[in-house]
N, C-alpha and C positions, 0 to 999 in steps of 0.2 A: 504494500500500500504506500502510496504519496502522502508524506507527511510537509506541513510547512510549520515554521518556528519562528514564531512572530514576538517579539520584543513589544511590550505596552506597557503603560502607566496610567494614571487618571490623567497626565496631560500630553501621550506621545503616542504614537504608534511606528517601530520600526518593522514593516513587511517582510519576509523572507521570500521572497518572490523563485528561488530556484526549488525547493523543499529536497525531499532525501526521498529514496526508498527506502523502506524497513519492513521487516517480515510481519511484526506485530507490534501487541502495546508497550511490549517490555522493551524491545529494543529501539523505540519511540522516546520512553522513560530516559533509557541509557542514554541516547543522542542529543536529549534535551540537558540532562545533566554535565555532559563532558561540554556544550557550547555555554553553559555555564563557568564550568571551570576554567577554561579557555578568557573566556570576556572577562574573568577576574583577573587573570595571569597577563592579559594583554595589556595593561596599562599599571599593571600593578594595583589594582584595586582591591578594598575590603568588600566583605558581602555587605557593610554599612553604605558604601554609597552607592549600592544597587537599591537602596532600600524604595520600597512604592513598586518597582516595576518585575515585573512577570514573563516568562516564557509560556506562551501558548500554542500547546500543538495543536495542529490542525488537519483534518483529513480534503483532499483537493477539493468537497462540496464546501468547505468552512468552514465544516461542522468540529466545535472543539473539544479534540480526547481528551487531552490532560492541562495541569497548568501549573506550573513549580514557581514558587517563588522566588527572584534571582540573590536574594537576603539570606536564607535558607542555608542555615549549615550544610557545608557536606564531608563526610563523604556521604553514596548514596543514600545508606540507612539512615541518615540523618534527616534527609529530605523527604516532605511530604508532596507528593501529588496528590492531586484532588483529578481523581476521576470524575469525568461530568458524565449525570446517566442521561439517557439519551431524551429519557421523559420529560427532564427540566427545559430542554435546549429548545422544545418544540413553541 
């Protein structure tokens, strides 16, 4: 499945306009996580000054799996996703 990994806050949205393939939810989880770690490592940044903004996966209808917050300790166990169930989304 085509996942995208969109970057948001209450006042931003960065699109991820290329998305990934991944075989499923878990390694959708994984991908969102390590572009996490990655965006902390790029600039030298705390998960403090991610604070407010979110990674949101997305399936190519928009429709959003998951959503980690990019503040959110990690390593992975650390991190909570918030599965969105599909009923809420409609």
């Amino acid at each position: 499945m085509r996942c995208y990994f969109h970057l948001v806050n209450g006042h931003g949205f960065i699109p991820d306009e290329t998305g990934l393939d991944v075989p499923d939810i878990e390694m959708a989880q994984h991908q969102a996580l390590k572009a996490i770690q990655e965006l902390r490592q790029e600039a030298g940044q705390t998960a403090e000054e991610w604070s407010g903004w979110r990674i949101n996966v997305v399936d190519a209808s928009g429709r959003v799996l998951l959503s980690l917050r990019l503040d959110t300790p990690l390593p992975r166990e650390a991190c909570h996703a918030t599965l969105v169930d599909a009923a809420s989304t409609t």
